[in-house]
C-alpha positions as CSV (number, residue, x, y, z in Angstrom):
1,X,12.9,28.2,67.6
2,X,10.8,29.6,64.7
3,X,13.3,30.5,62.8
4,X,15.4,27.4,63.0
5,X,12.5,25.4,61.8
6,X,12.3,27.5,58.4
7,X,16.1,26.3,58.2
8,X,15.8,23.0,57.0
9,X,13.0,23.5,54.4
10,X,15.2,25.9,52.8
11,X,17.9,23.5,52.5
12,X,16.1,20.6,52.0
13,X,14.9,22.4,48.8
14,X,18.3,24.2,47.6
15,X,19.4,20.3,48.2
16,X,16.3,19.5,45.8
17,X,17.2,22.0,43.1
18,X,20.7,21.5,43.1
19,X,20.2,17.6,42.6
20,X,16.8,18.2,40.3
21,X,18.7,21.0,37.6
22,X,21.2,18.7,36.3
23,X,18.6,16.4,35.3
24,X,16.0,18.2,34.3
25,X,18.8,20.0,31.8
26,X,20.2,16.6,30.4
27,X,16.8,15.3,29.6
28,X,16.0,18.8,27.9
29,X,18.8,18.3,25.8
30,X,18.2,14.9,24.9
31,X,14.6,15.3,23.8
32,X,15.6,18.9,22.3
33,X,16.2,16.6,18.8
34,X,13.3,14.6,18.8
35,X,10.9,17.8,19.5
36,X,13.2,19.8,16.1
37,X,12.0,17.0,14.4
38,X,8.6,16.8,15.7
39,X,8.4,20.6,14.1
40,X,10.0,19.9,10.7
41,X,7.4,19.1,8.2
42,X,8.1,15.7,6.0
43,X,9.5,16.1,2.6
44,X,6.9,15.3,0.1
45,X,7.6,11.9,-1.5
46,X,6.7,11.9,-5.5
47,X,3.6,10.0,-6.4
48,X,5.3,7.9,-9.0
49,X,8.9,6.7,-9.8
50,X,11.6,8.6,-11.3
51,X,10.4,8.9,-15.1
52,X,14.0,7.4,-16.1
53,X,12.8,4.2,-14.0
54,X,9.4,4.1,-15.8
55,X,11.0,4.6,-18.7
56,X,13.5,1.6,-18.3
57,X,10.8,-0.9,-17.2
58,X,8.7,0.1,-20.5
59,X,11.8,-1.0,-22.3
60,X,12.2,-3.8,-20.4
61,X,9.2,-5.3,-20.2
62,X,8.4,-4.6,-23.9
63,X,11.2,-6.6,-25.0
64,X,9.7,-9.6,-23.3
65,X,6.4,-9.1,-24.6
66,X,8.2,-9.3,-28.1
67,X,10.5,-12.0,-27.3
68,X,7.5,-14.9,-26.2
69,X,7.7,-17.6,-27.9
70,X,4.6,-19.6,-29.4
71,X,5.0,-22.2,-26.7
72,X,4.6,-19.6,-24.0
73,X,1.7,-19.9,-21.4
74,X,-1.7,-17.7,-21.9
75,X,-1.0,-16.5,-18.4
76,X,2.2,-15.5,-18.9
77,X,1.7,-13.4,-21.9
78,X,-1.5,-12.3,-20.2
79,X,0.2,-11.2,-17.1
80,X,3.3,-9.5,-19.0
81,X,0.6,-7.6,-21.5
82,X,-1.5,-6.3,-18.1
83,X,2.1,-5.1,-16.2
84,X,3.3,-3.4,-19.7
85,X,0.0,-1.4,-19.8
86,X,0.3,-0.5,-16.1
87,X,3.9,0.9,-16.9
88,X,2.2,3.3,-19.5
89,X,-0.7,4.4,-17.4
90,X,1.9,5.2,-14.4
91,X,4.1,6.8,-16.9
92,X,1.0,8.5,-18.2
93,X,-0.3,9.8,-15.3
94,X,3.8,10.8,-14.6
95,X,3.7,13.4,-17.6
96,X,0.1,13.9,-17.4
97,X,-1.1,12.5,-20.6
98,X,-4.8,11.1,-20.6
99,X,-5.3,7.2,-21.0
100,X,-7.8,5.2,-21.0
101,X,-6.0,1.7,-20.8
102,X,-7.9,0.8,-17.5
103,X,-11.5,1.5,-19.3
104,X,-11.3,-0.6,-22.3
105,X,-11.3,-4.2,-22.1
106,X,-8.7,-6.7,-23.7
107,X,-9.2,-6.8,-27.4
108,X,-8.7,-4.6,-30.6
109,X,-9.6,-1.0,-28.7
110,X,-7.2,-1.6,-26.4
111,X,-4.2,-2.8,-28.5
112,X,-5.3,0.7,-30.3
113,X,-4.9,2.5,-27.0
114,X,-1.9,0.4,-26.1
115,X,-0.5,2.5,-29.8
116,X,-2.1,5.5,-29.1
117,X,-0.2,6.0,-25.3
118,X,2.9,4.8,-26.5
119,X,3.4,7.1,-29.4
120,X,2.2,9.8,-27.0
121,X,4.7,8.9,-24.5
122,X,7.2,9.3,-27.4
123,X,6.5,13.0,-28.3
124,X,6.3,13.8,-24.4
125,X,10.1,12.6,-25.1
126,X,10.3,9.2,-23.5
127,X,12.4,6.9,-24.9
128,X,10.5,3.6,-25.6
129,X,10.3,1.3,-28.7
């Protein structure tokens, strides 16, 4: 009788393994992806736009600086001046020339800044007017 009673335990796990395997392989396969990607390391994303982007919206948005007309709102020309002057310090920073358009308030030294970066944008070879 002591051997008999061994018998069933021994089938009652080959029955356990034999029904266990097959899913314990699929899920092993199916999470093999997620764990490959788990292990990859992300690809660095750039700090700043494409410098043919930057480039374009310097264009762009100095053509509508240059197109207001004298009816044009304060806020609107105010607002256009400070997102042309964020273009050059991102395209600045891009092709690591120094600025200092976010030190100097609105006036004179700034419009001479404002010259300064753009002409030095210019010889870095961007193409801007």
């Amino acid at each position: 009788m002591a051997e008999t009673s061994g018998f069933p335990l021994a089938n009652l796990m080959l029955y356990a393994a034999i029904v266990v395997t097959p899913t314990a392989l699929a899920l092993g396969v199916l999470k093999i992806p997620a764990l490959v990607r788990g292990l990859r390391r992300p690809a660095p994303s750039p700090e700043h736009p494409p410098i043919q982007e930057l480039a374009a919206d310097l264009r762009r948005v100095h053509r509508l600086l240059a197109q207001f007309s004298p009816g044009t709102p304060m806020a609107r020309r105010v607002g256009t001046r400070q997102a042309y002057d964020a273009l050059l310090a991102d395209a600045c920073d891009a092709v690591e020339i120094p600025h200092r358009l976010g030190e100097i308030p609105e006036g004179m030294d700034r419009e001479i800044e404002r010259l300064r970066v753009e002409e030095s944008l210019r010889t870095a070879g961007l193409s801007i007017p």
